[in-house]
Structure formats: C-alpha cells, structure tokens
N, C-alpha and C positions, 0 to 999 in steps of 0.2 A: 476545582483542583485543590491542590494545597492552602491552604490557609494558613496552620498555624503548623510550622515544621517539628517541635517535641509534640506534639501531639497524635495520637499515630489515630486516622479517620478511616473510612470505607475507601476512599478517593484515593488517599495516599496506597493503601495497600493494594490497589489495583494499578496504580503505576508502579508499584513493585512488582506486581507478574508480571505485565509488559517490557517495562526495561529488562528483567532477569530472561524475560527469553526472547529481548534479544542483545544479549551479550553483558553487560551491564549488570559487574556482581553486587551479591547483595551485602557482602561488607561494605563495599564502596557508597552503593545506598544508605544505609544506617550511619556512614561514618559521615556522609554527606547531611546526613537530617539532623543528626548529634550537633554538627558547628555552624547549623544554619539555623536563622531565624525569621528568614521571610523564602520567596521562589527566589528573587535576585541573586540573595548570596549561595544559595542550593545551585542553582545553576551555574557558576564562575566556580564554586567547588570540585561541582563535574569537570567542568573544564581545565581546569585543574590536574587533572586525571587524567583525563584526553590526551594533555600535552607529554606529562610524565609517559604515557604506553606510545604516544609517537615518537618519544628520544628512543625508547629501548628497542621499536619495531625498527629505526633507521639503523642502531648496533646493529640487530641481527642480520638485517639489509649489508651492511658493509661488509660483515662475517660471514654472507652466505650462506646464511641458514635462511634458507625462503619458504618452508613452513611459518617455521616463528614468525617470518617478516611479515607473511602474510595474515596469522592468525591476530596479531598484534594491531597492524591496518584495520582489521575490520571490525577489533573494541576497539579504536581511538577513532572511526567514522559514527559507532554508536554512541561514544561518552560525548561528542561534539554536539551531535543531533539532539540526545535527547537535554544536554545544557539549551542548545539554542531553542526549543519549544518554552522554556517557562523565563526564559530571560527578555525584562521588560526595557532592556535599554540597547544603547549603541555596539554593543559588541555582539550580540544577535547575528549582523550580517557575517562579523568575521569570523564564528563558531559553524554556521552555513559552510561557508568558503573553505572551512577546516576539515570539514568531515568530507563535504567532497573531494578535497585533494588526498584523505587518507586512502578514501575508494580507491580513487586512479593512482594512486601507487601500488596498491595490489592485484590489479588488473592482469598484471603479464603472470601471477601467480596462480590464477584461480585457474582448476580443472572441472571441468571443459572449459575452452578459454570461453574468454571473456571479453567481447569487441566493440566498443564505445562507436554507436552508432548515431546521425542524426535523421530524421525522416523526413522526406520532403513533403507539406501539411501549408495549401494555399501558396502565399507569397513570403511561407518563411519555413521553419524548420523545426522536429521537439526532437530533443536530447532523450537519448534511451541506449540500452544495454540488450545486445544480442550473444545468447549462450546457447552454439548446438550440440548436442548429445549427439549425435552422428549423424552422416548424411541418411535422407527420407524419415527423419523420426518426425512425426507431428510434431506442432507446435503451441505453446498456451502463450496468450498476451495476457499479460499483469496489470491492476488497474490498480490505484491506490487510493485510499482514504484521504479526510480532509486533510491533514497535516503527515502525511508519512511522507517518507522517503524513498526514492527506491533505490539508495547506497544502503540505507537499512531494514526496511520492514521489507518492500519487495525484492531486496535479495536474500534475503532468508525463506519467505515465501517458496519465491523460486525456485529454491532444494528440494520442495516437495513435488516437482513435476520433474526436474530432471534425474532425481534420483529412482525414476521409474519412467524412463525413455523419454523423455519429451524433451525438447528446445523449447526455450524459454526466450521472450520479449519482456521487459520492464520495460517503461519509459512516463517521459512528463508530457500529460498533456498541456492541454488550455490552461491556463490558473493553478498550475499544480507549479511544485518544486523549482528547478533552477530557472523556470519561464513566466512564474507568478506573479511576476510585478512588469512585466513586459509585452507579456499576451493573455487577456483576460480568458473566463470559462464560458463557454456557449453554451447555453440551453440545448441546442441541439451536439454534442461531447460526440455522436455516432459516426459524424464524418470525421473526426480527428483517426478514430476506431479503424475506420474504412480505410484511412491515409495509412495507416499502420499495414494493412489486409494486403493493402496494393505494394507496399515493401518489402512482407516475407515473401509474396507470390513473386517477386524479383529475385529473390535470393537463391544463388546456389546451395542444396544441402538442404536447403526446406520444400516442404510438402504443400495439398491445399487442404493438410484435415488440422483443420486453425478448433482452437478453445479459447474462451476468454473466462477468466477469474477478477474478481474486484470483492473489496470488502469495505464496508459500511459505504460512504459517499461511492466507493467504486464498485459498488456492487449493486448501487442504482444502475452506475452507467454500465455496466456489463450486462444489466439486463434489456436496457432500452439499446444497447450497441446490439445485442441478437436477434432484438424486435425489428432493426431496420437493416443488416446486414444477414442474407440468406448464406454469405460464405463463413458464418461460423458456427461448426458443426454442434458446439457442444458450450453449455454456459455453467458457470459456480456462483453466486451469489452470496456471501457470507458477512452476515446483518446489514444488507441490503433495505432498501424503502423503498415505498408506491410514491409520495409527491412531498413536497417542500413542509407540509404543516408538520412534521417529525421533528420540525428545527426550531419548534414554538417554545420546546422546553428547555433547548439548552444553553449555557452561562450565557450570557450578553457581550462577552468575550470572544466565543465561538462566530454566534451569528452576525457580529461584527469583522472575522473572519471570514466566513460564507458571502456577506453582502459586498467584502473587498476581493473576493476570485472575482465574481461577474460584474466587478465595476459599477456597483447598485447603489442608489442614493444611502436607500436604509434594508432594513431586514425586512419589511414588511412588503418590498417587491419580489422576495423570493417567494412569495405562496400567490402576487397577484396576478386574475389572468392572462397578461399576455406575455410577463417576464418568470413565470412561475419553475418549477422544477418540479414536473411530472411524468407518469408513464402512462397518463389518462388522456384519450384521445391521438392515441398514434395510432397510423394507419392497418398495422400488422397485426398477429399472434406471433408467438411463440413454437414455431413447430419442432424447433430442436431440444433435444434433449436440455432437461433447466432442471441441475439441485439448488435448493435454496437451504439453508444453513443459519438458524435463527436461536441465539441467547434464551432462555426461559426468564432469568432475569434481565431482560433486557430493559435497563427503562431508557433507552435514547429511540428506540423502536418499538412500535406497540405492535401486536399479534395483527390486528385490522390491516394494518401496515401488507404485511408478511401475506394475507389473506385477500387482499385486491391484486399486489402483486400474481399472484398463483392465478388468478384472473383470467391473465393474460395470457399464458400456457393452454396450447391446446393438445401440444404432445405429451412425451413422455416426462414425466415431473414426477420429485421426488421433494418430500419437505422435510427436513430432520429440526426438531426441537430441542436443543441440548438443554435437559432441564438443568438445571442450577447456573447455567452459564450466564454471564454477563456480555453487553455488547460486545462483538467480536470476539467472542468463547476463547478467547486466551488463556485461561484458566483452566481449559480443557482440550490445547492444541494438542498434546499429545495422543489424542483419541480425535479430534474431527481432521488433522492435517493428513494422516494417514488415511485415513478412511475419502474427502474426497481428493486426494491425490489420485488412488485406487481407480475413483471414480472416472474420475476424466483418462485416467488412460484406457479404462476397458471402452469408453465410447471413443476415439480418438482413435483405438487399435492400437495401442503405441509398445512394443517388444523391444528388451534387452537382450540382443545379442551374447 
C-alpha cells in the first residue's frame, strides 16, 4: 500500500478510485497525503474528517433536515473505515466503533428502510442489514472481501440490486467485520450462507428466488456457497478465486490478516491440504446460472485462477474480462455495476412496479 505519502505510486492511485467511489473526496485525499508522512498520520487525518462531517451530520440531525443527516452519516462511516484500514495503532478499534455507530444513525433515514438484523448461525448469531424493495421482490445476499465493510462497500454495492427490484441482505459472516475477533472464518463459509437462506425463507416480504454476489475473498465464497446450496438461483462473482495459492503474492500484511480470520498458525496453512481455502474437490457443479467478472489487470488473481473456477459450471455461465481493469474493476464500476446488476435481476425475474 502506501509507502511514502508525497510520492504519488500505482498503489496510492488505486486507493484514490476506491475511496472516491465510495464517498471519500478527492480534495480530502490530496489534502490528507499533502500533511502526512507515513499511513499513521494519513489515517488520524481521515479521521479527522470523519469527525468534523459527524458534528455537521448531528446539526442537520437536530434541524431536521434528514437528507443531509443522512447523506453526511454515510461520508463520516466511510472517512472512519477507510482511516481504520491503514491505522497501525490503538485507535483502529475506536475508528471501527465510529463508523459503525455513523451507519446506525442513519438507518431510520435510508429508502427502502433499512432493518438491522441478526441471524441465527449455530450456537450464536451474524450481524447483517435487511433492505426490501417491496414485498415478493427477489432477493441478493451480499458477500464481502477480505477487509470491507458492509456500512461501506456493501452498502453501496447494495444500490445496485435494489435500484432494480431486488431486496438486498449484507451481513458479517465467520471472520468478517463486527464478529472477526470473536468467531473465526470456516473453510467450509457455505453453511453460515445456508444460515442466511434459512432467514429470508422466514421472512415476511421475501421470496425463494435468492442470488448471491461476493467480490474478491467473497466471491470465492459466493461461488463455493452455490456449489453447495441448490436454493440459490443465481451467482455474481467479481475477481473471485479457485483456491488459497492466490494469496502467495500478496503484502505479508495481508496474509497475516488471512491467517488471523481462520485462527491459523501461519500463512502457509492456508494453501495446506486439510486447512486449505478451495473449490477443488467439492462434491457439486455449478448448475445455476454463474457470471464471473475478472480484472484484465488483475494481478492479486491470475486468469488460471478465473479458468478452474469456470470448471466448475456446468450451466449457464458467462465470463467478462474487463480488460484494463484492476482487481475488483473499480475503476470500471461504472460499466460492470450496471451491467451485472442488469444481470441478476433478468435471472431472478425481479420487476419495478
């Protein structure tokens, strides 16, 4: 990631598209890179930020103006989140704690509401976000990457299925988000999936024509969730992987994150065989519809990758290669988020009234 902050790198400018779409202006970046000299002080600058759009979001709060309150909430959930990803010290957890409490103050604001759910998964419970577009509209479950959030990446996501019928599910699985130091990530991610399945299918207002989306880490598990669960009609994939050696290449940082989801000695139990992280050797195919959505530049995922995956398909599958795009084609949301949004509601049926 960052290294040397005046110095403007490949790295840096790729957390500039990312933050900027989602939310996260690019004055505030620049002004943030200008008075910093390492990640630490970059990151306490954001947050910095954060706090300044939280005083002004609670003014508009008091004044009742609940756009503003709300549109102000949901930049000071992303300046917190994206300060807490590069911040190497003690205030990390309280930048966490910040961005989620901006979430949940906007919650009573967002259209279609927005209803802070937990789901019953074993002998305990994951925290997740239920949003329906109307009653009988399908529904997509949201899967998230190693490090997102889903107060920020998968509610943005999110937009993209409700704004064309669909009810939307976020939530944190195994080793994800608010439960990551509490309940480790399982190898087998598909029953937490299935725990989810067995939830909407409880709900008033939802249907049984389920989809699941996931992108990078969650777009393994979105495809090994469709490999073992016949009740999800329809799968997304976006820079998805076939098994753990994907994570050979990346910072020592990362895979030391990777090896603390699954509670692993070291990194080198994630590729071994009986703690590994693959979709090689499960029992199923693929018979439901599966796009998969792959960077051209990708270098955290190689084509091989993307190409054992398709493997596994024995239905209808569709592969799009965005050429020039980097992992998770962020750079080219504005052409792949439409396009498979599109997608999942023509298989799903899903109609605006």
């Amino acid at each position: 990631m960052l290294i040397t902050m005046k110095k403007r790198t490949h790295n840096v400018n790729l957390l500039y598209i990312r933050a900027a779409y989602y939310g996260i202006s690019f004055n505030d970046l620049y002004q943030a890179e200008q008075s910093s000299h390492n990640l630490s002080s970059w990151s306490h600058l954001l947050a910095q930020m954060a706090e300044n759009y939280n005083n002004v979001a609670q003014k508009a709060w008091d004044d009742e103006h609940w756009l503003s309150a709300m549109q102000l909430w949901q930049t000071t959930a992303a300046y917190y989140h994206f300060a807490q990803r590069y911040c190497n010290d003690k205030k990390q957890a309280e930048y966490i704690a910040n961005s989620y409490q901006a979430y949940h103050n906007l919650l009573p604001l967002l259209q279609p509401k927005c209803q802070k759910i937990t789901i019953p998964f074993e002998d305990t419970s994951l925290p997740g976000y239920l949003r329906i577009f109307q009653p009988g509209a399908p529904c997509v479950i949201l899967i998230g990457g190693m490090e997102s959030s889903k107060e920020v990446e998968l509610h943005k996501l999110a937009e993209t299925f409700l704004q064309r019928g669909m009810s939307v599910i976020y939530f944190d699985g195994p080793g994800m988000g608010e439960i990551e130091n509490t309940i480790p990530m399982i190898i087998d991610f598909e029953i937490a999936v299935s725990a989810v399945i067995d939830f909407v299918l409880q709900q008033e207002g939802l249907t049984d024509k389920i989809g699941v989306f996931g992108f990078c880490l969650g777009g393994y598990l979105a495809v090994r969730s469709t490999v073992m669960d016949h009740r999800i009609a329809a799968c997304i994939s976006l820079s998805g992987f076939f098994d753990g050696t994907t994570f050979v290449d990346l910072p020592i940082k990362d895979q030391k994150i990777m090896a603390h989801k699954f509670r692993l000695n070291n990194f080198e139990e994630l590729v071994a065989p009986d703690t590994s992280i693959t979709l090689n050797n499960l029992p199923n195919t693929i018979k439901q519809p599966l796009f998969i959505i792959h960077g051209g530049e990708d270098n955290s995922v190689t084509m091989q990758q993307v190409e054992q995956m398709q493997t596994l398909a024995v239905g209808e599958t569709r592969l799009w290669v965005v050429e020039g795009a980097e992992h998770i084609c962020v750079s080219r949301f504005n052409e792949v988020l439409p396009t498979m949004g599109d997608w999942m509601a023509d298989k799903l049926e899903a109609k605006i009234n």
